[in-house]
Residue, then its C-alpha position, 0 to 999 in steps of 0.5 A: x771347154x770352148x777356146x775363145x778368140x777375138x777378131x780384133x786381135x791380131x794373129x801374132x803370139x806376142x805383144x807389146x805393152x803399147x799394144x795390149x793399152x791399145x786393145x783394152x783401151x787403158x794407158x800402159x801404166x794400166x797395162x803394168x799394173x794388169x801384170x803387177x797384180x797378176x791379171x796378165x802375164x809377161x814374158x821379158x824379151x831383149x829387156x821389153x816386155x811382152x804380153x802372150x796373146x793366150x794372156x790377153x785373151x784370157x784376160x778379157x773374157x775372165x772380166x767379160x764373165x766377171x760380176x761386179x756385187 
C-alpha cells in the first residue's frame, strides 16, 4: 500500500488543534469534535493537545476516498 503525503502540510510529527483548523479549513471547535468522534487522534502534551501528522494525513485521504450515497 502506498503511503500518502500532502505538500501542503508541513514536515513536523505533531500539530496544533490551531493548526489541523487551518489545514482542513473548519473552525477548532470542528477540529474537537474530529477527535471526540474518532476522526482524528490526539495526543495531550503539557495539557494541550496535539494531533499526530500520520492522523491528519489519514484522515484526509479516508474523506478524499469517502462516497457520499
Amino acid at each position: 500500500m502506498e503511503k500518502q503525503d500532502d505538500e501542503n502540510l508541513p514536515k513536523k510529527s505533531l500539530f496544533t488543534v490551531y493548526e489541523v483548523a487551518e489545514y482542513f479549513s473548519v473552525t477548532e471547535r470542528t477540529i474537537h469534535l474530529w477527535i471526540e468522534h474518532g476522526h482524528l487522534r490526539s495526543e495531550k502534551i503539557v495539557g494541550s493537545k496535539r494531533v499526530p501528522r500520520e492522523s491528519i494525513l489519514q484522515c484526509r485521504f479516508n474523506s478524499a476516498h469517502t462516497s457520499r450515497e
